[in-house]
Structure formats: structure tokens, C-alpha cells
C-alpha positions in Angstrom: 0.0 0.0 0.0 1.4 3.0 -0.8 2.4 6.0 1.5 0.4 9.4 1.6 3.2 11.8 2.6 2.0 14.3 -0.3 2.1 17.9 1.3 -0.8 19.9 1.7 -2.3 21.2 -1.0 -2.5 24.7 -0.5 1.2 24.3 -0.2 2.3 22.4 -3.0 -0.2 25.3 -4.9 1.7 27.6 -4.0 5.1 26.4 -4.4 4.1 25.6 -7.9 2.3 28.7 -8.3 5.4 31.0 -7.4 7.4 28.8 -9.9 5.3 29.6 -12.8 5.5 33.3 -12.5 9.1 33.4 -11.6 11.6 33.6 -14.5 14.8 34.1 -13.1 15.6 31.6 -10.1 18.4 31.2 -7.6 18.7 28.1 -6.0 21.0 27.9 -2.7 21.8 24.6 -1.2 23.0 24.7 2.6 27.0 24.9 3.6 29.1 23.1 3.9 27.2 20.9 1.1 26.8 17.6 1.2 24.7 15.0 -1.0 21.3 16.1 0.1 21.9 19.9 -0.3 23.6 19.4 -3.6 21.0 16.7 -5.4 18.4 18.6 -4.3 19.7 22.1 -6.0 20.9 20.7 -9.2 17.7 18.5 -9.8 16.1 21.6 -9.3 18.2 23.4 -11.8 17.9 20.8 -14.3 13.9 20.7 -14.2 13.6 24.5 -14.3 15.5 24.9 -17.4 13.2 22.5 -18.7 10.5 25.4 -18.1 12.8 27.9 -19.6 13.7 29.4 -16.2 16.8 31.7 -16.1 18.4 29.3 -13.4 21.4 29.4 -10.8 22.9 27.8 -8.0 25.3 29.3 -6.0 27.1 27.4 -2.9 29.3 29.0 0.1 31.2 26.2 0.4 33.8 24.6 -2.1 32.3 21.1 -3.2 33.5 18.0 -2.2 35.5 16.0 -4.5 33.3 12.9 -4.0 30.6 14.6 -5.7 32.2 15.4 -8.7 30.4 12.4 -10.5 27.0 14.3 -9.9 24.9 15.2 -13.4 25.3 18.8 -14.2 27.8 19.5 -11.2 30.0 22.3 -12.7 26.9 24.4 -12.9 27.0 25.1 -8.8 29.2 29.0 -8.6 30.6 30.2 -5.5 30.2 33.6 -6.3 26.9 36.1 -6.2 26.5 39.5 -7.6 25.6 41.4 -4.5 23.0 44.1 -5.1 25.3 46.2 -1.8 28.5 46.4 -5.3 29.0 49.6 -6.2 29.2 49.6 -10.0 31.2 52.1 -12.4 30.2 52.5 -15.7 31.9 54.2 -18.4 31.2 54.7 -21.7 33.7 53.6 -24.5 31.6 54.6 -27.9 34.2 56.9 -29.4 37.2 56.7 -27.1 39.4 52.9 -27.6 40.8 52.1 -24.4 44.5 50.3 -24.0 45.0 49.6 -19.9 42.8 49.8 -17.2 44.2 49.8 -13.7 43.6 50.6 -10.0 44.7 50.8 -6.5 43.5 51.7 -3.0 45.8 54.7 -1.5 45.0 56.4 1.9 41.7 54.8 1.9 40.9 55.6 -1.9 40.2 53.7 -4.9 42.1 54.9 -8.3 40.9 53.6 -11.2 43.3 54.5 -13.8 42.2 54.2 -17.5 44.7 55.0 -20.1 43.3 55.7 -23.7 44.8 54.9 -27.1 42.2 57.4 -28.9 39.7 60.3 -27.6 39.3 61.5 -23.9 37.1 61.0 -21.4 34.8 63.8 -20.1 32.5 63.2 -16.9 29.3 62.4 -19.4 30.8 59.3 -20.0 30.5 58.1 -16.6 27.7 56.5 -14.9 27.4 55.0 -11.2 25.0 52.0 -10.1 24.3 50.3 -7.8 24.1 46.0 -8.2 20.8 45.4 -9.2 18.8 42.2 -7.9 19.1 39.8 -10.6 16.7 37.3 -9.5 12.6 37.0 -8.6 12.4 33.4 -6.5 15.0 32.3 -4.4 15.0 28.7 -3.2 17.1 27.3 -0.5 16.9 23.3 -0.2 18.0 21.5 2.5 18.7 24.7 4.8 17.4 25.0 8.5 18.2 28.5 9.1 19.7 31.6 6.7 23.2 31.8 8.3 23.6 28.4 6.8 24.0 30.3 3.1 27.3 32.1 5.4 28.4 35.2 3.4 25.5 34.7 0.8 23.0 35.3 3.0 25.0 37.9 5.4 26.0 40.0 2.3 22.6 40.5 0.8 20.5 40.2 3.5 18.1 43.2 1.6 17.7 40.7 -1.4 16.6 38.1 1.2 14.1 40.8 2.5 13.1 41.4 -1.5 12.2 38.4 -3.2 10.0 35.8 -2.3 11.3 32.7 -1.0 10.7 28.8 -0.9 11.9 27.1 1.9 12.0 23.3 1.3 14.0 21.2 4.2 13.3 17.8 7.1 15.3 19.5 10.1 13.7 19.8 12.7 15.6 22.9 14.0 13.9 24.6 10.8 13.2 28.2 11.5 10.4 28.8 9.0 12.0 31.7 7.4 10.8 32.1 4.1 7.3 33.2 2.5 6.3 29.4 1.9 7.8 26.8 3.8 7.6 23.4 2.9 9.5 21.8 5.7 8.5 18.1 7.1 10.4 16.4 9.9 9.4 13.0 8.9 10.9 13.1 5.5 14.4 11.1 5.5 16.1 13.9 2.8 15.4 17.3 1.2 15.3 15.4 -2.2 12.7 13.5 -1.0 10.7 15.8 -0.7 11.2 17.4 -3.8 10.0 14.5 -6.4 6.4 14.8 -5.7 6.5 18.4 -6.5 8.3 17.8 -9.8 5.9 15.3 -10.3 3.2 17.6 -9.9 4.9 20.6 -11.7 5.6 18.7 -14.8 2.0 17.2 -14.7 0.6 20.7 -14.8 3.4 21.9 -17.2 2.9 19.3 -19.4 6.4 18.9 -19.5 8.3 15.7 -18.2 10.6 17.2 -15.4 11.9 13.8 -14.2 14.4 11.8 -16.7 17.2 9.7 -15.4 19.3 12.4 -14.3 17.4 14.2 -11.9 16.6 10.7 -10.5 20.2 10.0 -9.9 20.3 13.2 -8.3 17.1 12.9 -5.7 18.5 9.1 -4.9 21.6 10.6 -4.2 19.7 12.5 -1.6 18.2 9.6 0.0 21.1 7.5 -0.1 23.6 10.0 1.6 21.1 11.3 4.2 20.6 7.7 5.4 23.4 6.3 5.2 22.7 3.8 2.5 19.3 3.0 4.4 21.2 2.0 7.2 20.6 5.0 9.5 17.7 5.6 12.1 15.8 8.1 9.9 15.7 5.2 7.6 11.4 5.1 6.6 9.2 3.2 5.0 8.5 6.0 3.0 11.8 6.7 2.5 12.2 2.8 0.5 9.3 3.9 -1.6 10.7 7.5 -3.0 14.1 5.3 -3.7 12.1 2.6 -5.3 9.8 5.5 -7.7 13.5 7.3 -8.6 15.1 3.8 -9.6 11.9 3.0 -11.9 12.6 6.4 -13.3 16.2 5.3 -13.8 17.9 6.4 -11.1 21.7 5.2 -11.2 21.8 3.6 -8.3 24.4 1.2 -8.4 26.8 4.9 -9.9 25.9 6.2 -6.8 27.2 3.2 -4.2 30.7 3.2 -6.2 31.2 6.5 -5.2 30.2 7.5 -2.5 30.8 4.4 -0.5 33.1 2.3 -2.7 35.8 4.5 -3.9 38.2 6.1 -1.2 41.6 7.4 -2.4 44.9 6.4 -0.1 44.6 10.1 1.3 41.8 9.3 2.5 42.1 5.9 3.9 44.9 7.6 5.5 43.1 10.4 7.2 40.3 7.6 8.1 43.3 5.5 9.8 44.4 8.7 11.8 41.1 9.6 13.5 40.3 5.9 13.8 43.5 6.1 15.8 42.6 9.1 17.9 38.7 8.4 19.0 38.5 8.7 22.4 35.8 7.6 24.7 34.1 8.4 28.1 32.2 5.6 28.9 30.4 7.0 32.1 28.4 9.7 30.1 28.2 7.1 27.3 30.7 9.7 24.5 32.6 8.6 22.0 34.7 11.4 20.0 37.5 12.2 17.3 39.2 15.3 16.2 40.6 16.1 12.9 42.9 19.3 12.6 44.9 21.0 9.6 48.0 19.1 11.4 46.0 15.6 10.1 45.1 17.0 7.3 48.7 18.0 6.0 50.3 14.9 7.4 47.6 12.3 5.3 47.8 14.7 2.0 44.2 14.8 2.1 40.8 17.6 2.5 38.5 18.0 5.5 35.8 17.0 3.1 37.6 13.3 2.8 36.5 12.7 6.4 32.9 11.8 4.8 30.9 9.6 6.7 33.5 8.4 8.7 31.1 9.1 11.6 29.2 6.0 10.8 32.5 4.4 11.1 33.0 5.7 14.5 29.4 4.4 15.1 30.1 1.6 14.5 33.7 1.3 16.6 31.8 2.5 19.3 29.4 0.1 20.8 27.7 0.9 24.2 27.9 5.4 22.9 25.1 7.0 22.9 26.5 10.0 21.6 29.3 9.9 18.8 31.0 13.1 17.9 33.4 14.1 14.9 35.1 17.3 15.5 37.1 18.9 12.1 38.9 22.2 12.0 39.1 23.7 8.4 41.6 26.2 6.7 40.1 29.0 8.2 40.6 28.2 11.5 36.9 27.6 11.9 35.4 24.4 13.4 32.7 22.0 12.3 31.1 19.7 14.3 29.0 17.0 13.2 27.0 14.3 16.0 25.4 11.5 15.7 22.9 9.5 18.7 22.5 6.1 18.6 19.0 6.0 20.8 16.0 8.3 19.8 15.9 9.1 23.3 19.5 11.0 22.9 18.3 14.1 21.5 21.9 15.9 20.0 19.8 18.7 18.1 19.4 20.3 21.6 23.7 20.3 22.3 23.5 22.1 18.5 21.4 24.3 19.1 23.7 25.5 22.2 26.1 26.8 19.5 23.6 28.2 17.1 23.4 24.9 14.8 20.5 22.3 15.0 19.6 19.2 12.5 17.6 15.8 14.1 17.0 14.0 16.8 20.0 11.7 16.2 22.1 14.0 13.5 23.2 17.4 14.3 25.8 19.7 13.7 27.2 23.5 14.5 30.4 25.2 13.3 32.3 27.5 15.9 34.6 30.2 14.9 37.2 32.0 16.7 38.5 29.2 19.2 41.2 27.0 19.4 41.1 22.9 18.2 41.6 22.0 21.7 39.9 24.8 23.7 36.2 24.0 21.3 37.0 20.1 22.1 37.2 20.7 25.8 34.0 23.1 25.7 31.7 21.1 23.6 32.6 17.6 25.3 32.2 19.3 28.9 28.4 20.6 27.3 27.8 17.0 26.5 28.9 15.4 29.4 26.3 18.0 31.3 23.7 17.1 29.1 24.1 13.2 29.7 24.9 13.7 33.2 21.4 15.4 33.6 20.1 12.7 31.3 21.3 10.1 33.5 21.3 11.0 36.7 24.9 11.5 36.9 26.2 13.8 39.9 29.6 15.4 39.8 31.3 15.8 43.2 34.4 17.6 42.4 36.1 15.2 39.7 34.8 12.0 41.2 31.2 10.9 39.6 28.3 9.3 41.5 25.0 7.9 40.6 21.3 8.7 41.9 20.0 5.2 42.4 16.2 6.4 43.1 16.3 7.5 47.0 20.4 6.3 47.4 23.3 7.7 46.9 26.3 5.8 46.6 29.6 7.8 46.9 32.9 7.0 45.7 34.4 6.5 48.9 33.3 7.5 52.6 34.7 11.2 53.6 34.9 12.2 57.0 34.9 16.0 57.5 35.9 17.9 60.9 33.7 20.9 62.1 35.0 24.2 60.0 36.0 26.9 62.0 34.2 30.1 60.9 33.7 29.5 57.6 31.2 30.4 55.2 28.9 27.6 54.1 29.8 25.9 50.8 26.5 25.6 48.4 25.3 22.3 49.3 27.2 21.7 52.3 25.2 21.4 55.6 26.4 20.9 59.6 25.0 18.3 61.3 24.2 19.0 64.9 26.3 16.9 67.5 24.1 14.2 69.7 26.6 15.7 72.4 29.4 18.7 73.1 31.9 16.4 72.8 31.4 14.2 69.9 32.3 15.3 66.6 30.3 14.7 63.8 31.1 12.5 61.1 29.7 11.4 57.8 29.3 13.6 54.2 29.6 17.4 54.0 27.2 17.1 50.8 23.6 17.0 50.9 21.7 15.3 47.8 18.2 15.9 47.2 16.5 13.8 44.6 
């Protein structure tokens, strides 16, 4: 029986709607890009062109090698005309121009134009400002703007301008955009997305979905669950992957490279934080650490680490949280976690750091701290979290646990009477049966 996770209608209407009267598009997949974000933008790109839509998708973030085998890839840009440039126009009609150069001196810009014929006058020059080259932007796979990084933080007014779709499954989704299409239950963006090509071609009359864009919405599917081996694995899930392979989805294209090809950099970056995990098995943590060090050593990219978190998962049997910490040529840090129990929530550590994602997939990127200094601060925030969780106590660096209306301590303390000193939080003074007797026992008091 098939599954009815079609999205409401007045939504999908509209969606479809805005397309149609749209004519120039951008498309921005989330940073740093991975296959969700990327299968999702380009499948869009290819099926709008198909309309005759003015299409393009801009990234913040280099793309990973590993994608490179991706339909269409080499149409994704880095770079977007900002409508904040400053634009100086001059016109060359009757004068031939040879060399054309500049420099910035005590805060100044010279533009130096040297002419072979003719001279300028001041009629031939006209200032602009950058002009907003695009009615519909659609972000795929993003839970929040600051994802885009400097696309979104350098034309936040073109944000404020044009209308925008919103398609993503995170739950830490802000619902920024004029029509959100955002459902938590959906295993990938691309999932999401093939219904409402389906539904756009039908109306179009145009068939959006040929075996390209099906390679590219599988990839979605496969890379977001782990080649159907992660928790967010659906039902539904099997049957989008099942509709995209009878379209021709390459599935088989897809395993080779994403899971079956590894270059020896690689396996040799793999081998080093396979080497360094480290685990703390009282709050149920198991974590690695990649730094530019690793990354020069091994001759290989940040983006080689892949899904070498499922490795860790997998390394890592009793974790509850698994955590894959990579510092990248800017000094920057991003931080990707995984749970192993639904009832490990990791979106809520994210969300401490301004990221967010799933229940049991989450990541954040901090900037402007050291490797070791963000390892020591986000492992001491999971360690609270888990200790809360389960009902772990810290007394001083030894660790106790709550066993309902017990406590069990490390080891029996005996403390003599303080002389005038201020009382410690938690610390109480028992009262003496007698003058002489001194008391003896714990100087904490638990409360459950």
C-alpha cells in the first residue's frame, strides 16, 4: 500500500504557483554541502530549465571532490552578484581604451584608464548600484539563513526582497521564508522534492523527471541515510528510492562512489582519527578530532573525512553520543554528531552553538577558538547534558550515581567541624548528639 506523505495542497499550490510566474531563479543549497543539499539544488536546476527558467545555484562552500560524478555538477558558482556592489560604468563609444588599472591609497580607490584614442569627459560616466538579478529564491536543505554564510550575510536586503521557498526535514527549521515546505518526517530534502516535480511537470505538461534528476534525488536519499542504514531510515523513504530507480535512477553509480571509492589520502586520514577516537564511557561519549595538522600529514581535505562518523558508530558500541570534530583552513570548526537512541536528542547540544539538524544528527560550526579549547568546551556541554540525562552527579572530579532515593559515593569522607567558615552551596552541619562528639559522615547533601 502505498504511503500518503503528499504535502498539503495549499502548499504544494503555491510552491508551484510562485514557480510559474518566476523567470529568473536562484537556488542555494546549505554549507558546507553535502549529498542532500547538492542533489536537491541541481535536480532543481535541471527541471527548471526544462520550463525555460533563467536558473542558478550558488554554494558557500567549495564542493566536495566525492561529488564530482554528480549530473550537471560544474553548474554550482561560489560567487553572487551582491546588489550592496558599487558599479562604475563608463562609456567607450568613441574613445578605444588600452589599460585599465587601480589601486586603494589612503583609503581611496584609483581607477586608472589609459586611452589609445579620444578622452574621457565626466558624461561618459555612470554609477550603479548592483541590481537584484533574481525574482524566486530557493534554499533546499537549509534549516536556518546563516547556513547560506556570506551569501545570505551579504545581501541580507535581497533576502528581505524576493520571495522565498523554503523546502527542508530538520527539525531545528526556523520557517524563514514566505512558503515553507518543511516536514520532519521526510528522511532527505530530495525526498521531498520528487512529488513536487511530479506535480509541476504534470501541470506543465512537460516531463521534469528523466534519469538524471533521479540519480540526483536518490543521491539524496542514499547519503542522508546512510545507504538505508541509519535511524531516519522510513518506510516512506524505500518507496521514493524505489519511484526514482523505476525512473532510472543510477543507483548502483551512486554506491561506487560514494561508499566504494576512497583514495589512499583518505584511507589515510580515516586511519588517523580511527586512531585518535577517544571515549568516556560514564556519560556514554565517543569522539575524534581532525585538525589542519592531520590533514597535512595524510595529504588529504576536510571533506575526505565523509561519513567516517558511521565508522565511528560503528567502533563505538555501548555510545550514545558519537561526535566528529574537524577544523578547516580558516581556523573555523565544524562539528558533526550523531545518537544512537532516539531518546538521545543531539539537536538540543547544536542548538547551544547556534546549529541544530535531528534528533540523532546534528551539527554546528564554531569560529574563533582554538582545536583543543572547542574540544574541551563542547565535550564538557555534552557530558552535562548526559549527566542530567542520566542522573549522573559530579562531586568535584569523582562521579556518583542517583540510584532512586540512594546515593552511593565513591568513597566514605569524614569532615571535621569548619572553623568560621562560610557555608559551601550544598554543604550542611550536622548537629552533635553531644558537646563532645564530633560529627562525622558527608559534607554534601543530595536531594533527589
Amino acid at each position: 500500500m502505498a504511503l500518503n506523505n503528499k504535502m498539503p495542497d495549499s502548499t504544494q499550490k503555491n510552491i508551484i504557483d510562485l514557480i510559474k510566474r518566476s523567470s529568473k531563479v536562484l537556488v542555494l543549497p546549505s554549507s558546507p554541502p553535502d549529498g542532500d543539499s547538492l542533489g536537491s539544488a541541481i535536480a532543481l536546476y535541471i527541471a527548471l530549465k526544462k520550463l525555460n527558467k533563467e536558473v542558478t545555484v550558488i554554494c558557500g562552500d567549495p564542493v566536495p571532490e566525492v561529488f564530482d560524478f554528480l549530473p550537471n555538477i560544474n553548474i554550482v558558482g561560489n560567487k553572487l552578484v551582491s546588489s550592496n556592489d558599487f558599479i562604475i560604468t563608463i562609456d567607450c563609444k568613441k574613445i578605444k581604451v588600452d589599460k585599465i588599472k587601480s589601486s586603494i591609497e589612503d583609503d581611496r580607490v584609483n581607477i586608472i584608464i589609459s586611452p589609445t584614442e579620444g578622452q574621457f569627459s565626466e558624461n561618459d560616466i555612470f554609477f550603479n548600484k548592483g541590481k537584484i538579478a533574481y525574482d524566486l529564491i530557493i534554499t533546499v536543505d537549509t534549516a536556518e539563513l546563516g547556513q547560506l554564510r556570506a551569501i545570505y550575510e551579504n545581501n541580507i536586503e535581497m533576502f528581505n526582497q524576493i520571495p522565498v521557498i523554503n523546502i527542508d526535514h530538520h527539525v531545528s527549521n526556523t520557517h524563514f521564508a514566505k512558503i515553507n515546505y518543511v516536514d520532519i518526517m521526510a528522511a532527505s530534502t530530495t525526498e521531498l522534492i520528487l512529488p513536487l516535480l511530479e506535480e509541476l511537470g504534470k501541470e506543465e505538461k512537460t516531463e521534469l523527471i528523466d534519469e538524471d534528476v533521479a540519480t540526483l534525488l536518490l543521491t539524496g536519499i542514499i547519503t542522508d541515510t546512510g545507504s538505508f542504514q541509519n535511524a531516519n531510515t522510513t518506510p516512506r523513504a524505500f518507496e521514493k528510492a524505489s519511484e526514482l530507480i523505476a525512473y532510472g535512477a543510477r543507483q548502483q553509480e551512486i554506491i561506487q562512489y560514494i561508499y566504494k571509492t576512497k583514495q589512499l589520502s583518505q584511507l589515510k586520514l580515516w586511519g588517523r582519527v580511527l586512531s585518535k577516537i577517544q571515549t568516556d564511557e560514564k556519560h556514554r561519549v565517543v569522539w575524534s578530532v581532525v585538525s589542519q595538522q592531520d590533514l597535512l600529514d595524510t595529504g588529504s581535505e576536510v571533506e575526505e573525512t565523509g561519513d567516517i562518523i558511521d565508522e565511528l558508530m560503528t567502533n563505538a558500541p555501548g555510545a550514545e553520543i558519537v561526535l566528529l570534530m574537524k577544523q578547516k583552513k580558516d581556523k573555523s570548526i565544524s562539528v558533526s554528531m550523531r545518537s544512537t537512541s532516539p531518546v538521545v536528542d543531539v539537536s538540543k547540544i547544536a542548538e547551544v552553538y547556534g546549529g541544530g539538524g535531528h534528533t540523532q544528527a546534528a551539527g554546528f560550526r564554531i569560529e574563533n577558538m582554538e582545536l583543543r579549547e572547542a574540544e574541551y568546551d563542547v565535550i564538557k556541554k555534552i557530558k552535562e547534558y548526559q549527566a542530567e540525562r542520566l542522573n549522573i552527579i559530579r562531586e568535584d572530579e569523582k562521579v556518583t550515581e542517583k540510584d532512586n532515593d540512594t546515593v552511593e559515593l565513591a568513597e566514605e569522607i569524614i569532615v571535621e567541624e569548619p572553623k568560621e567558615k562560610k557555608k559551601k552551596k550544598g554543604e550542611f552541619k550536622p548537629k552533635p548528639k553531644k558537646e563532645e562528639e564530633k560529627p562525622i559522615g558527608s559534607p554534601y547533601r543530595f536531594e533527589d
